[in-house]
Structure formats: structure tokens, C-alpha cells
ROKEKOL-918747 format. One record per residue: residue in three letters; x negated, y negated, z negated of N, C-alpha, C in turn. Coordinates in nm, 3 decimals, always signed. Layout:
> ala X Y Z X Y Z X Y Z $
...
end
This chain:
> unk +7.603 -21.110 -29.879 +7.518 -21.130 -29.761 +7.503 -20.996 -29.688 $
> unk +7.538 -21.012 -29.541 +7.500 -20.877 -29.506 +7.426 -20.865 -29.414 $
> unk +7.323 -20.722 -29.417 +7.209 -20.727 -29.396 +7.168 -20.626 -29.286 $
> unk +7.115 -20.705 -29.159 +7.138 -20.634 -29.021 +7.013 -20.516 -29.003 $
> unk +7.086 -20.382 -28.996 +6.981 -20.255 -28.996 +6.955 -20.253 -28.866 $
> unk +6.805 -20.275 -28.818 +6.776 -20.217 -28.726 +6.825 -20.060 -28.630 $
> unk +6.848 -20.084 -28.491 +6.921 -19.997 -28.428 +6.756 -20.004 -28.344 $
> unk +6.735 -19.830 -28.359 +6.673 -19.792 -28.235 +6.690 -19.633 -28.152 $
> unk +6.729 -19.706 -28.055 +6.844 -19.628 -27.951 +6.677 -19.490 -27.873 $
> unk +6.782 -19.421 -27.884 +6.679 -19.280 -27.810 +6.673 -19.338 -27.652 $
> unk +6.646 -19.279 -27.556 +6.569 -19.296 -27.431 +6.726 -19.331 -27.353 $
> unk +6.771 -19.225 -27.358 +6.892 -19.241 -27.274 +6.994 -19.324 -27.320 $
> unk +7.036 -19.351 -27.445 +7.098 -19.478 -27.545 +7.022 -19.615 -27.511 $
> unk +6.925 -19.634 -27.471 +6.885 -19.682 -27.365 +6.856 -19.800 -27.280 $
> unk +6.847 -19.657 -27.203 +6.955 -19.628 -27.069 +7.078 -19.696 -27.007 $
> unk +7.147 -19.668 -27.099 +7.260 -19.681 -27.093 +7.307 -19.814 -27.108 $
> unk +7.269 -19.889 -27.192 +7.276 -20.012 -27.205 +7.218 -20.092 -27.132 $
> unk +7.112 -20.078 -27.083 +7.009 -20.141 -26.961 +7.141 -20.138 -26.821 $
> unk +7.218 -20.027 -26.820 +7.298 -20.053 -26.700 +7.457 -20.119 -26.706 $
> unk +7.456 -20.083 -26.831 +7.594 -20.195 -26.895 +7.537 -20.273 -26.853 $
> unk +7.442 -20.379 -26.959 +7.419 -20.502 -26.889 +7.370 -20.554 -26.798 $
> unk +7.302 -20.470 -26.724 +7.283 -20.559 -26.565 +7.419 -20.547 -26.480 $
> unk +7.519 -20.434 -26.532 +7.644 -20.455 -26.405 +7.779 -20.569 -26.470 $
> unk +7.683 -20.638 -26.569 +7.792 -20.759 -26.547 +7.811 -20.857 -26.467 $
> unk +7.904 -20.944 -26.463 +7.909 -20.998 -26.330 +7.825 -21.132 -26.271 $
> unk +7.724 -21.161 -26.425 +7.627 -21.282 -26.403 +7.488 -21.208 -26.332 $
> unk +7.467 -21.083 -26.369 +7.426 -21.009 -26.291 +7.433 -20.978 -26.143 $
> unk +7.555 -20.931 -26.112 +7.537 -20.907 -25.992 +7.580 -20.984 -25.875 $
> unk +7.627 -21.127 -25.929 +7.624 -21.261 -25.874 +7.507 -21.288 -25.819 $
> unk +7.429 -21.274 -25.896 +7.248 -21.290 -25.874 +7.183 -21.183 -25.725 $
> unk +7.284 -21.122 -25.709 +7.193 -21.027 -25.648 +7.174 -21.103 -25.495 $
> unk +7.071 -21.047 -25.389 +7.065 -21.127 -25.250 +7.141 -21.042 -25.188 $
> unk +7.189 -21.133 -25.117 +7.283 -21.072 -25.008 +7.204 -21.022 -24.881 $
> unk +7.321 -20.931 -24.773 +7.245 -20.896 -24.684 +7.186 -21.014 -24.596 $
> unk +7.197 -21.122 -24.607 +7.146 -21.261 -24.547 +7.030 -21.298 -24.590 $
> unk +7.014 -21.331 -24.701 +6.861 -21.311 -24.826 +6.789 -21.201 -24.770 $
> unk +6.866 -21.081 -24.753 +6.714 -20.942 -24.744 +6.693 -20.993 -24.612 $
> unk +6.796 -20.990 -24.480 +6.741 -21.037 -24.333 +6.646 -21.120 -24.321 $
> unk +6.659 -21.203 -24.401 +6.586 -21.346 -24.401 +6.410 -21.333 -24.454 $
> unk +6.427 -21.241 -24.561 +6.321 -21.158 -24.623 +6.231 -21.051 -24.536 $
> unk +6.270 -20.996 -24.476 +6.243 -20.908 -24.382 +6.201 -20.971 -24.281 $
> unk +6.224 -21.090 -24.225 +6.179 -21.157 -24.071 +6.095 -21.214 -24.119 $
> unk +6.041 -21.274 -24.270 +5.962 -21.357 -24.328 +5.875 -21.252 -24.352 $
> unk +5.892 -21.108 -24.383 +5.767 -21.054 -24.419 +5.698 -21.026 -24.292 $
> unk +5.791 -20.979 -24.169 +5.698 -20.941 -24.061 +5.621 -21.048 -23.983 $
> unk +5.697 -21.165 -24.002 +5.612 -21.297 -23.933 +5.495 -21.286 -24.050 $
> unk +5.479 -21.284 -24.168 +5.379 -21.307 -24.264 +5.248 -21.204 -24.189 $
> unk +5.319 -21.044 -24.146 +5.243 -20.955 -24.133 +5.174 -20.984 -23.976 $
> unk +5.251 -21.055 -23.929 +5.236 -21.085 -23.776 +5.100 -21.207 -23.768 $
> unk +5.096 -21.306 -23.852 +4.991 -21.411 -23.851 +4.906 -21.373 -23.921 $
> unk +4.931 -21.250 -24.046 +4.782 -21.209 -24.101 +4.722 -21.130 -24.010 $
> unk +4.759 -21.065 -23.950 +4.745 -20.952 -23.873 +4.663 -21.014 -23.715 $
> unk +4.666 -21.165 -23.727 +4.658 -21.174 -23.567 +4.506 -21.196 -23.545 $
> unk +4.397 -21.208 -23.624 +4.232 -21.212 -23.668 +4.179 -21.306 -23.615 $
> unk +4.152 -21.287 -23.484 +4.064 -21.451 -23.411 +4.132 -21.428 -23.270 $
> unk +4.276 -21.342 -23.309 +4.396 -21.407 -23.188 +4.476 -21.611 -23.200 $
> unk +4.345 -21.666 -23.132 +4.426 -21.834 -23.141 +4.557 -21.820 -23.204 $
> unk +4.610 -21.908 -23.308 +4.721 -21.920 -23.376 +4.806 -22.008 -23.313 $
> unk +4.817 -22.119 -23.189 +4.912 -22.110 -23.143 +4.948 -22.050 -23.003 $
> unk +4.869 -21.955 -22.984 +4.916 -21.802 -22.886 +5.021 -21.731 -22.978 $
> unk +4.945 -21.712 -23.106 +5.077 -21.616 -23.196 +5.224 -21.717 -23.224 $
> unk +5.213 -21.862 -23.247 +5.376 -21.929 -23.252 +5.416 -21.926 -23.107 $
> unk +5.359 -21.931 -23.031 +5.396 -21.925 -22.888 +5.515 -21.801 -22.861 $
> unk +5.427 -21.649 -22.931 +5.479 -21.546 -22.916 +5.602 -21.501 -22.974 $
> unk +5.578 -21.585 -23.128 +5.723 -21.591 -23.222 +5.854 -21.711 -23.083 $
> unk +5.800 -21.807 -23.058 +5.898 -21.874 -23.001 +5.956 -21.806 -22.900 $
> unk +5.866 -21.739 -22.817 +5.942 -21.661 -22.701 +6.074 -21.577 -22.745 $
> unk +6.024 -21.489 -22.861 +6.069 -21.360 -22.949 +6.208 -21.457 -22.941 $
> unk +6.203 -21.564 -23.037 +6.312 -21.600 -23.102 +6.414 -21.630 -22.931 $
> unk +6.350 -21.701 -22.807 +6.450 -21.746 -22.736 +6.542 -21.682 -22.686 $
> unk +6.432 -21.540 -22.640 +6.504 -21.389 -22.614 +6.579 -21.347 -22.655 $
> unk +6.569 -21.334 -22.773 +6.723 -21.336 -22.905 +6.833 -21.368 -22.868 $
> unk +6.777 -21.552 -22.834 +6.901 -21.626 -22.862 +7.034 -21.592 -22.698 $
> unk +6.920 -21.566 -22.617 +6.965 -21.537 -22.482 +7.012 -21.446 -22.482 $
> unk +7.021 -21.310 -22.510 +7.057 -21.177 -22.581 +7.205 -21.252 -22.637 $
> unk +7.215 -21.291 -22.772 +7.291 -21.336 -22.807 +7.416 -21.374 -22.724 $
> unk +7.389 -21.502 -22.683 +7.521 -21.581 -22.594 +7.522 -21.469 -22.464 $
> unk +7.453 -21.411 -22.407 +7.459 -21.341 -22.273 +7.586 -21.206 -22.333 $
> unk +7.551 -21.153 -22.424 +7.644 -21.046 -22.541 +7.780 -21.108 -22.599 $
> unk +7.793 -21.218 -22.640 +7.882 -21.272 -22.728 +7.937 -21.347 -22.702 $
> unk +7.866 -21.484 -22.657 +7.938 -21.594 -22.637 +7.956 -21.643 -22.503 $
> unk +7.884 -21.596 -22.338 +7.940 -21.594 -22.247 +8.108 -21.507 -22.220 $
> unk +8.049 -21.368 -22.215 +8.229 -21.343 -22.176 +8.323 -21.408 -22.276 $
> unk +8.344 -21.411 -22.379 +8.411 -21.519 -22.452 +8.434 -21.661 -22.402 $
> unk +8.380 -21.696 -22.364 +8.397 -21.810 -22.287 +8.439 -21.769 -22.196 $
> unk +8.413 -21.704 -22.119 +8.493 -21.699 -21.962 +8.635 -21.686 -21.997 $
> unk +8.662 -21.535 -22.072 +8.754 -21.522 -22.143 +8.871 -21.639 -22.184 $
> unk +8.808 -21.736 -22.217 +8.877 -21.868 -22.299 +8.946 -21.937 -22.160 $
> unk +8.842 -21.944 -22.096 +8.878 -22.010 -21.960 +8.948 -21.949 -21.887 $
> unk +8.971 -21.820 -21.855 +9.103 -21.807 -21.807 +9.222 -21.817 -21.852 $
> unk +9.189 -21.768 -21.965 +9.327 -21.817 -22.026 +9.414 -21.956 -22.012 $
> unk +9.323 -22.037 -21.984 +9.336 -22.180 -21.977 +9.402 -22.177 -21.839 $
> unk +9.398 -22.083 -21.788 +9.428 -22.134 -21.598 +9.545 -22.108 -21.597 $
> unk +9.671 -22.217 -21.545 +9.772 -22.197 -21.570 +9.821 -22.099 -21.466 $
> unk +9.951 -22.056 -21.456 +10.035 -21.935 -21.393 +10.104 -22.049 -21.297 $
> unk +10.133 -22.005 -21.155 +10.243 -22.030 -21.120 +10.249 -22.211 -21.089 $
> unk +10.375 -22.268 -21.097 +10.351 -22.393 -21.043 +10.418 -22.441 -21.176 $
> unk +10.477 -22.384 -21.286 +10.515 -22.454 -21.422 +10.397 -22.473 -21.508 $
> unk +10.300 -22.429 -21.481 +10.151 -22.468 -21.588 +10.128 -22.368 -21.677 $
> unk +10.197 -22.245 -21.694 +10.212 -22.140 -21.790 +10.010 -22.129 -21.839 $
> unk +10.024 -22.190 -21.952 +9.882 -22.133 -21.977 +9.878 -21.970 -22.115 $
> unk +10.013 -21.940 -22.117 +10.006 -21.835 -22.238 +9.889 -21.758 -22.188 $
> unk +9.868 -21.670 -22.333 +9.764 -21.599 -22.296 +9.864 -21.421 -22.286 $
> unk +9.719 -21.325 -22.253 +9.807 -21.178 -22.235 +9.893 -21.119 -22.342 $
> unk +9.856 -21.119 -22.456 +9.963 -21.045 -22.592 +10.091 -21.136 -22.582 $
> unk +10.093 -21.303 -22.624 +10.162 -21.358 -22.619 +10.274 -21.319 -22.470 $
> unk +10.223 -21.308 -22.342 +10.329 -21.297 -22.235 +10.365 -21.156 -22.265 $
> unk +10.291 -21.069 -22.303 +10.350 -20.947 -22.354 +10.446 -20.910 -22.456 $
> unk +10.447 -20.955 -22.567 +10.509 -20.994 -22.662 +10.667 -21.022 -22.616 $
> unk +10.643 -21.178 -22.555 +10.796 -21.243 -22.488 +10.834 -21.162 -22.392 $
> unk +10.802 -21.060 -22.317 +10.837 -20.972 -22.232 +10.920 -20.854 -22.272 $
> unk +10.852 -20.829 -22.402 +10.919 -20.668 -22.473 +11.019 -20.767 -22.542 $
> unk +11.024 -20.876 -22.639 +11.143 -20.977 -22.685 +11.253 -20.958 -22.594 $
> unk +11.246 -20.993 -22.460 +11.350 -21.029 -22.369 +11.401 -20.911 -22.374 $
> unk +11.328 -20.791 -22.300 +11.410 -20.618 -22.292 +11.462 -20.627 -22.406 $
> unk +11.416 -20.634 -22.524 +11.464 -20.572 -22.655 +11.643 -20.639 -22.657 $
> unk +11.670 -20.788 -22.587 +11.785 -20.888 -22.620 +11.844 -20.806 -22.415 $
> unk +11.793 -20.733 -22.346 +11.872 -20.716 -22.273 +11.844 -20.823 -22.136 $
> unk +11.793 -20.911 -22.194 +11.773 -21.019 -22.049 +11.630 -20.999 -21.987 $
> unk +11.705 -20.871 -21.888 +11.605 -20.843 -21.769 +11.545 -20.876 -21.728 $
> unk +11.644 -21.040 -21.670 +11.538 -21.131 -21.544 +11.450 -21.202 -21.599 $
> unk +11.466 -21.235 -21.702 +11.346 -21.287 -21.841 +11.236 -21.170 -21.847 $
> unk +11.307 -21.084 -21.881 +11.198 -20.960 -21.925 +11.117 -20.913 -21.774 $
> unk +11.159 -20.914 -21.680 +11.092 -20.909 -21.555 +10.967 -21.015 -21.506 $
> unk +11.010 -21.117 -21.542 +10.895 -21.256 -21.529 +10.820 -21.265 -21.609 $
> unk +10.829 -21.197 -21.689 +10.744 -21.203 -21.802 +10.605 -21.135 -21.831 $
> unk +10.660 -20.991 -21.745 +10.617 -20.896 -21.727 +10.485 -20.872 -21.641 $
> unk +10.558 -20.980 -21.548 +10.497 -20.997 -21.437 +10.370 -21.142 -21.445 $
> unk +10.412 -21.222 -21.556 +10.319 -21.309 -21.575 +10.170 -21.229 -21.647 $
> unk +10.252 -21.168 -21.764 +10.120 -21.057 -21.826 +10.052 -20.981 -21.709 $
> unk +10.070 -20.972 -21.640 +10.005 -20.853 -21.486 +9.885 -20.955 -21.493 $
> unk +9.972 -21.065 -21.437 +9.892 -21.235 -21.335 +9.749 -21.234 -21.450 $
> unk +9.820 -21.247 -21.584 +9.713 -21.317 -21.669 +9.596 -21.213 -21.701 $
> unk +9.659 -21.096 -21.705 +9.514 -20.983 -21.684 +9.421 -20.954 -21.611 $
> unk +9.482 -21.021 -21.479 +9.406 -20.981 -21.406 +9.296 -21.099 -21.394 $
> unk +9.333 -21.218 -21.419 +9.290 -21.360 -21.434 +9.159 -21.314 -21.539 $
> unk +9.240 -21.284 -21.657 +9.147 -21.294 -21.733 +9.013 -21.187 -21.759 $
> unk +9.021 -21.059 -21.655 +8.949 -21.004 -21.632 +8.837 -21.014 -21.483 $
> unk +8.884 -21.143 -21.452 +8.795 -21.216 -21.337 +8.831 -21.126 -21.230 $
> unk +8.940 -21.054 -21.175 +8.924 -21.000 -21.104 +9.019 -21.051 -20.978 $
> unk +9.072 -21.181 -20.992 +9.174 -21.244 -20.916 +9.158 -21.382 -21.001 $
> unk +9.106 -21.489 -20.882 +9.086 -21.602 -20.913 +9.234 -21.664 -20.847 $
> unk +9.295 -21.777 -20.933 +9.415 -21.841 -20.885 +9.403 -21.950 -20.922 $
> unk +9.535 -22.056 -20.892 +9.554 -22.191 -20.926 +9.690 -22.227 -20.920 $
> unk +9.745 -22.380 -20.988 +9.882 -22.367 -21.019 +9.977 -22.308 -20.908 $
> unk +9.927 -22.325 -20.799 +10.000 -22.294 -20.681 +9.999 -22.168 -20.622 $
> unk +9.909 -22.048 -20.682 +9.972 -21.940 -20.656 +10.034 -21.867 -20.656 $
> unk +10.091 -21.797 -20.552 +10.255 -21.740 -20.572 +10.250 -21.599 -20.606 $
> unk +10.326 -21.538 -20.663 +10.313 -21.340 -20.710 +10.306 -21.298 -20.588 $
> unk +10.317 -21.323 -20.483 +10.283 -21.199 -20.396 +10.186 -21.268 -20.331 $
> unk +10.071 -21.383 -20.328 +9.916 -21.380 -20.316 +9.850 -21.304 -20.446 $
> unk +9.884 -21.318 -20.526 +9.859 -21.215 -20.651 +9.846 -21.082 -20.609 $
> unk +9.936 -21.045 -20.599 +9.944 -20.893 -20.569 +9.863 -20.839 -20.433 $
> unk +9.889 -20.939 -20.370 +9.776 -20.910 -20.216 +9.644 -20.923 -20.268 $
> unk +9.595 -21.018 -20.348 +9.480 -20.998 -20.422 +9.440 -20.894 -20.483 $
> unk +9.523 -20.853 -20.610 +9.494 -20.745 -20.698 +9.480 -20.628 -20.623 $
> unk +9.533 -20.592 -20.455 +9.512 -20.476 -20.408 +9.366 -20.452 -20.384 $
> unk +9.272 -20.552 -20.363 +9.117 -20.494 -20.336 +9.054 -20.412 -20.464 $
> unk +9.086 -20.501 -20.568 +8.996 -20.409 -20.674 +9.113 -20.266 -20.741 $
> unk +9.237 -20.259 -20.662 +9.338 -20.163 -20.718 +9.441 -20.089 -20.587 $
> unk +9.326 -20.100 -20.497 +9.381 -20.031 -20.364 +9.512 -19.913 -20.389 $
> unk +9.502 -19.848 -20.465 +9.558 -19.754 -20.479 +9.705 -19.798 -20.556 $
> unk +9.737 -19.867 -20.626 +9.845 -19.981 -20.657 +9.942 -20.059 -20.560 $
> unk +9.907 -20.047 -20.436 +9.920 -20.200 -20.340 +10.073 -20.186 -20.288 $
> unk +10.123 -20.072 -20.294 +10.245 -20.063 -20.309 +10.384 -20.117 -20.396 $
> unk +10.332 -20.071 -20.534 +10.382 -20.111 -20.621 +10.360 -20.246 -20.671 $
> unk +10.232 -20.314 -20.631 +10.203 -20.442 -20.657 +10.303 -20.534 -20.574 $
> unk +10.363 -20.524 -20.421 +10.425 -20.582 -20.401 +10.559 -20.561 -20.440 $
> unk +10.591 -20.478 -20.467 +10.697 -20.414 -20.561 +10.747 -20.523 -20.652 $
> unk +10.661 -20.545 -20.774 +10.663 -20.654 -20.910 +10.645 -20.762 -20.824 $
> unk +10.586 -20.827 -20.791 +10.552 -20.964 -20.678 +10.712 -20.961 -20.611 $
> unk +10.784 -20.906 -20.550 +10.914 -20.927 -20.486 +11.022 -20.943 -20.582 $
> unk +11.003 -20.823 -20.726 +11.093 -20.856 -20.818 +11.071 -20.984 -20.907 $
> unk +10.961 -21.046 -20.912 +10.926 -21.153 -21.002 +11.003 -21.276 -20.892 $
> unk +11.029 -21.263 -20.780 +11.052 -21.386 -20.665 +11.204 -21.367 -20.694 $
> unk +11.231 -21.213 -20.699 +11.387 -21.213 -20.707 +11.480 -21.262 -20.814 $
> unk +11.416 -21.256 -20.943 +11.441 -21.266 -21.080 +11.449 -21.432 -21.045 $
> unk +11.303 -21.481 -21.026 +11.347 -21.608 -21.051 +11.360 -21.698 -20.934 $
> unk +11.382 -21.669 -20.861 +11.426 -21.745 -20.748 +11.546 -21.769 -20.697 $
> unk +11.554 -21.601 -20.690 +11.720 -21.619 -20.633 +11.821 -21.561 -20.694 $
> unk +11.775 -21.566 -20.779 +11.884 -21.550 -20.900 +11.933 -21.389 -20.997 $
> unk +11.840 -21.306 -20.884 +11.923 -21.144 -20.922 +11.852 -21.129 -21.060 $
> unk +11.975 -21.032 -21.114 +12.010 -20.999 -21.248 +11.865 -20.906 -21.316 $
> unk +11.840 -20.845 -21.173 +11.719 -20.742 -21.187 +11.783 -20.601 -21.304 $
> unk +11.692 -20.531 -21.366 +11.744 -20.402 -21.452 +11.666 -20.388 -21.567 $
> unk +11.691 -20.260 -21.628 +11.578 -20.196 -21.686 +11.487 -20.101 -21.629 $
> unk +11.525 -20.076 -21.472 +11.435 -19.966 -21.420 +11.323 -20.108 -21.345 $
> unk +11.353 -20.187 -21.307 +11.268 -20.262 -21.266 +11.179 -20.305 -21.336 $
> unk +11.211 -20.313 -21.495 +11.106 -20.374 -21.571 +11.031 -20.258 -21.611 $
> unk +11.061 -20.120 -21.663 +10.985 -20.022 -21.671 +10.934 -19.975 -21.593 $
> unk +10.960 -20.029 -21.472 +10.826 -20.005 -21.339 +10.709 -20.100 -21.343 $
> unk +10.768 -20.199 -21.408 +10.649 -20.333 -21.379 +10.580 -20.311 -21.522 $
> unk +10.656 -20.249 -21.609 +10.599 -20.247 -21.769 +10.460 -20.130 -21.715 $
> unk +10.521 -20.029 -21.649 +10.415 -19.928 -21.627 +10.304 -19.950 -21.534 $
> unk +10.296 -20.072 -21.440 +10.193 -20.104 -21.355 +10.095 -20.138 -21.454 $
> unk +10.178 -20.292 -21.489 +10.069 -20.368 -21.592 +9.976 -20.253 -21.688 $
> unk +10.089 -20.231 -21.758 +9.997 -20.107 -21.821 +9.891 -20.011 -21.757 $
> unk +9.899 -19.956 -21.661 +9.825 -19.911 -21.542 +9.669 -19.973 -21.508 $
> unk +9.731 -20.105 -21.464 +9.586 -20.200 -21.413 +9.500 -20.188 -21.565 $
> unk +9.593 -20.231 -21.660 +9.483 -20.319 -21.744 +9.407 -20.189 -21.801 $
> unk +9.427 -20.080 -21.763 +9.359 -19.940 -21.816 +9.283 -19.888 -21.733 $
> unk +9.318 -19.944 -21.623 +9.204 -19.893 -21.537 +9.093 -19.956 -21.439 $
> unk +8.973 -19.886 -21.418 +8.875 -19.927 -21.372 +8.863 -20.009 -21.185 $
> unk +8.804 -20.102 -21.193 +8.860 -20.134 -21.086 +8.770 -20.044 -20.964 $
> unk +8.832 -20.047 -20.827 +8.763 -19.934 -20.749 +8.617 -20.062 -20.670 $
> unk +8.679 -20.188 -20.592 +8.588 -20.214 -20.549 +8.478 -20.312 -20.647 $
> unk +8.384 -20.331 -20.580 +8.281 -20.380 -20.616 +8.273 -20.552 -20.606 $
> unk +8.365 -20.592 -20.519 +8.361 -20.736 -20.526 +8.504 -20.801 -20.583 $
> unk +8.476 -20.828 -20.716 +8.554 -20.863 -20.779 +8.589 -21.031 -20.770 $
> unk +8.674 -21.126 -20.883 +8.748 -21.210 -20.822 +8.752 -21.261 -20.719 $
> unk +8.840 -21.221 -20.658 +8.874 -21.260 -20.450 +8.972 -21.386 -20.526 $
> unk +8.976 -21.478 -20.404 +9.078 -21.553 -20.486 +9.193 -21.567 -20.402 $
> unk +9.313 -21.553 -20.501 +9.430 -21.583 -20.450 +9.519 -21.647 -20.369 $
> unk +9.502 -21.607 -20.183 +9.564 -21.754 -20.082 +9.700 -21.776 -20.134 $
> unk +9.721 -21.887 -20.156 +9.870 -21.891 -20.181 +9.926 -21.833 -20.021 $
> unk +10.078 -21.763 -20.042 +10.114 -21.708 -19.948 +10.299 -21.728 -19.947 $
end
């Protein structure tokens, strides 16, 4: 028979064991998350908020929590979930008179694809759709299926006056590529690669933003 000797551990022996076993993992499963403490924290100050309020009428003080909370919520969607939405919605607005609803990475993407295989007049329209959709999607040129790249570009000159050159520039090569057939280059697309790039980096000058696009 064998016979179990009491173990008694010095201060820090412990110690030591007190933190072995709480960092196992039934342990620290248990622990609250930062959702639990938030939740904890809005519960203690409302607690501190209705003890605190003396012979302030108690529904003046839910009144005051409800406001608190709507403000929030308005804060919230006004921060987060409006431009996101707008955002969504342009994207949605198609290009052109084929319905193109891609969004900007995607037309960017198929743009550098095409250069990379050599087909210019691909890589030129492409190029030129990513311009369209940035500018769309930064509300700064309102359009519809029927607008053409060079109401685009007559557009994009108010908030990019300083561009308006080169904007009809890409707008003539995007008509040429796909309209009438020319082969277009690589200097044409690294001009239009460098606009796009251009706009979407920079600040716009005027103050009245999406003008919308006459077809032209």
C-alpha cells in the first residue's frame, strides 16, 4: 500500500503552480472577451448613471440613455455604413452602353493582364474603364449606360481642371481602340496608366463635385 506524503510547497512553489494551472486551456476559455468587458463597462456606467441621478425623474434619465444610444447609432452608419453604400452603388452603375458593372481593382487588374499579353487595344479600354469607374465611384462624375468617354472626360475636367488635356487624350484613345479599330501602343497605355493613376491620387480642385455626364 502506498502511502501519500503530504507536499507543502514554499510561497513561490506556489506560485508557480497557481499559474500552471490557471493557463490551461479550460481556463482561459473562461476568460471574457473584449465584448463581455464592453458590455460590462456600459452596464457599470448606466448602473452609475441611474444611481447617480437622485430626484432627477427616471424617465428623463432613459430618455437621456435613448438619445445617447441614437447618436451612436447615427455616428455609426454616417462613419461606416453610408459611404459604403454609396460606394456599392456605384459600382453597380454600369460603364458605357455594354452594362460593364466591374468594379476599380477588377478593371485594373484586366488592364495590366492585357499589357502584360501585349493586346494594347484591350489594355487601352480597360484602362480607360478603371479612370470611368473611379471617378464614378468617388462621386465625382455622375453617368449612365449611355455615356460616352469623352462626356466623361469633359466631366472629370471640373473637379481636375488641370488634367483636361490629357483627359481628352484617353477619351479619344478609348473611341479609337474600340471603335475604329486602331491597334493603339504601349505609349498610349502608359499615358492613360499614368492619368488614372494621377486622378485617383489626387485631390479634387473644385468644390462642386458629381456634375453629371452629358452624353456627347
Amino acid at each position: 500500500m502506498r502511502i501519500e506524503i503530504p507536499v507543502d510547497p514554499d510561497a513561490e512553489e506556489a506560485r508557480r503552480w497557481l499559474v500552471d494551472e490557471l493557463s490551461k486551456p479550460e481556463y482561459r476559455a473562461a476568460e471574457p472577451s473584449w465584448f463581455d468587458r464592453l458590455m460590462q463597462a456600459i452596464g457599470e456606467w448606466l448602473g452609475e448613471l441611474f444611481s447617480g441621478a437622485g430626484g432627477v425623474p427616471q424617465p428623463f434619465v432613459i430618455g437621456i440613455v435613448v438619445l445617447i444610444v441614437i447618436a451612436l447609432v447615427v455616428i455609426g452608419l454616417l462613419v461606416f455604413g453610408v459611404p459604403r453604400l454609396r460606394r456599392r452603388r456605384a459600382a453597380q452603375v454600369p460603364l458605357f452602353e455594354d452594362g460593364d458593372i466591374r468594379g476599380l481593382e477588377e478593371l485594373r487588374r484586366a488592364a495590366a493582364l492585357a499589357a502584360q499579353r501585349g493586346d494594347w487595344p484591350l489594355a487601352i479600354e480597360e484602362r480607360f474603364r478603371a479612370l470611368a469607374r473611379g471617378l464614378v465611384e468617388r462621386e465625382l462624375v455622375r453617368i449612365h449606360p449611355g455615356t460616352t468617354a469623352h462626356a466623361i472626360a469633359a466631366a472629370a475636367t471640373i473637379p481636375f481642371p488641370g488634367h483636361a488635356t490629357a483627359l481628352q487624350q484617353a477619351a479619344r484613345a478609348f473611341d479609337e481602340v474600340r471603335y475604329l479599330g486602331r491597334s493603339g501602343g504601349a505609349a498610349e497605355y502608359e499615358q492613360l496608366t499614368a492619368l488614372e493613376t494621377a486622378l485617383a491620387t489626387t485631390t479634387p480642385d473644385d468644390a462642386s463635385l458629381g456634375r453629371p455626364a452629358v452624353p456627347a
